[in-house]
N, C-alpha and C positions, 0 to 999 in steps of 0.2 A: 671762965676767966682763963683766959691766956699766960702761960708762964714762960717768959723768953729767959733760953738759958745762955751763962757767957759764948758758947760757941755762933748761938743763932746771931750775937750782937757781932761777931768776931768776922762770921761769915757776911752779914750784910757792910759791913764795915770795908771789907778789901774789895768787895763786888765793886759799890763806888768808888773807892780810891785807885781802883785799876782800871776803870774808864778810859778809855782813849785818850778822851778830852773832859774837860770839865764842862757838865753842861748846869743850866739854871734849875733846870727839872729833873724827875726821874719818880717814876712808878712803885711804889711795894705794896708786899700784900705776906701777910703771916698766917692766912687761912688758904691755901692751895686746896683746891679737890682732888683728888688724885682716884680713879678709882681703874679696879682690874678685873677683867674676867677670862675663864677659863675652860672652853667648856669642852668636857673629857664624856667617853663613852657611859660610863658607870657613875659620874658623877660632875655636873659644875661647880664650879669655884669663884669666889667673886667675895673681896673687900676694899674698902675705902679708907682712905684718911683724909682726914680734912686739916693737917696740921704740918703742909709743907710750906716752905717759904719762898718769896721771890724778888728780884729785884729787875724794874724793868727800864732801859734806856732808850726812849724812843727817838732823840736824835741821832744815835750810833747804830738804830733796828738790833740792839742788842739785850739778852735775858740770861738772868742764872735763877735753876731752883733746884732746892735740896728740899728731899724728905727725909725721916726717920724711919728705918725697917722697922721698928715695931711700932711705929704708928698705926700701921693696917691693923684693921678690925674685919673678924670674920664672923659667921654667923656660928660657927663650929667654934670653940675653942681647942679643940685637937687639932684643928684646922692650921689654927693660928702657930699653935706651938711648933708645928711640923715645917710650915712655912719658914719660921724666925731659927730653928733647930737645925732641921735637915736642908734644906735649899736652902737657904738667903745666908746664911751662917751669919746672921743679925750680929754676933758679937764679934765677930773680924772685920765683917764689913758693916758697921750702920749706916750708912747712909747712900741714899741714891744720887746722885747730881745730873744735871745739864746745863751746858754753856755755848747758847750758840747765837747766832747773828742772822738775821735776815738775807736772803737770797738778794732780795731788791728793796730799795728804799722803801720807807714807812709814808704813807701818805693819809693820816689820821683827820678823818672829816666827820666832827662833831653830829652826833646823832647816824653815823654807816659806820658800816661793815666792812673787811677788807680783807682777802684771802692772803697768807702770805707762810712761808718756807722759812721756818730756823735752820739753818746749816752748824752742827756742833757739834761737843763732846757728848754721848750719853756712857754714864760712868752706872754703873751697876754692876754691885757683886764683885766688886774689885778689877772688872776690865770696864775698860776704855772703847767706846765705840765711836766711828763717824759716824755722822743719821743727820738725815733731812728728813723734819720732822714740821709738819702742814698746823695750820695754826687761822683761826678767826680771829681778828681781834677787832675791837668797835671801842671808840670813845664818846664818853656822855655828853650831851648837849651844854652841862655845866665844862668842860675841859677836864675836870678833877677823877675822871674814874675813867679806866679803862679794863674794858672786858674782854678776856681772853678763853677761846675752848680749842681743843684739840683729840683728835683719837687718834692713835697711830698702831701698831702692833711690836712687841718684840718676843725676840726668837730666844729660847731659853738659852741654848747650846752658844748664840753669840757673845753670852756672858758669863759661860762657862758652870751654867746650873745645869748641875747634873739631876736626870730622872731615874732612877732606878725600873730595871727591866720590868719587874713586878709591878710597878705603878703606872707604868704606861699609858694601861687604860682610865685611869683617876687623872693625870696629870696631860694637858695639852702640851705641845712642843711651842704653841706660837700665842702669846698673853694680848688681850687685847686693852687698851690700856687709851680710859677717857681723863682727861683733865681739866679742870676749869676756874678761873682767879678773879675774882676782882679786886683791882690794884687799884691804889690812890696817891695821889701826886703827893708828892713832897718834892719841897727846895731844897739846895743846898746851902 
């Protein structure tokens, strides 16, 4: 069971209301996959959450989603702690974001697939990045679901996560980072 907290309601709340334009439809989804891997000389690294959010506006080719840094799940629990403690500084910054817009119009045909470029902010760790960031999306033969995956890589030092010299070999410089959503229509 799902527990949406006032921020998750707060965040999908402005998403829509800061749409361009008002449109009749729009996409969400409260189950984001978000998953990452790392793989280091002495050791790989690799957790998921399944507990990020998104709002998706297919007449504007527009998306936002946020996760929670402590959402990831690791198979280590030292893993995790060190992740949320030393890197991510989970408690300054919680949360990861992305907001960005399609390179080129959306051209959504019921039962395909269609390669397309979010152009956006990716916010981690407290900086701010541009990124074009490649993206599948496919809509269901009913209209009501669409399916989105992505892998893309990012670079630690872009968002100002530091590796300590000593970790080097534990710790990759460059994450690779799959995601995947199934959104469902809602009106406004």
């Amino acid at each position: 069971m799902m527990i949406f907290t006032r921020s998750s309601y707060i965040f999908l709340f402005f998403v829509v209301l800061f749409s361009h334009q008002i449109c009749a439809q729009f996409y969400q989804t409260t189950s984001v996959n978000i998953q990452f891997f790392s793989s280091a000389p002495i050791e790989d690294i690799s957790a998921v959450s399944r507990e990020g959010i998104s709002v998706l506006n297919p007449d504007h080719a527009e998306i936002s989603i946020k996760v929670k840094i402590r959402s990831f799940r690791f198979r280590k629990a030292l893993m995790q702690e060190h992740f949320n403690e030393n890197y991510m500084e989970s408690e300054r910054y919680p949360e990861a974001t992305f907001r960005g817009r399609s390179i080129e119009k959306l051209k959504l045909v019921p039962g395909s697939s269609q390669k397309i470029i979010f152009q956006g902010s990716l916010m981690i760790h407290g900086v701010a990045q541009e990124r074009q960031i490649p993206a599948i999306i496919s809509l269901a033969n009913d209209k009501k679901t669409i399916r989105l995956t992505s892998e893309f890589e990012i670079k630690c030092k872009d968002h100002d996560i530091r590796i300590p010299r000593l970790l080097w070999e534990n710790i990759a410089e460059t994450i690779a980072v799959n995601v995947n959503a199934n959104f469902q229509m809602r009106s406004k």
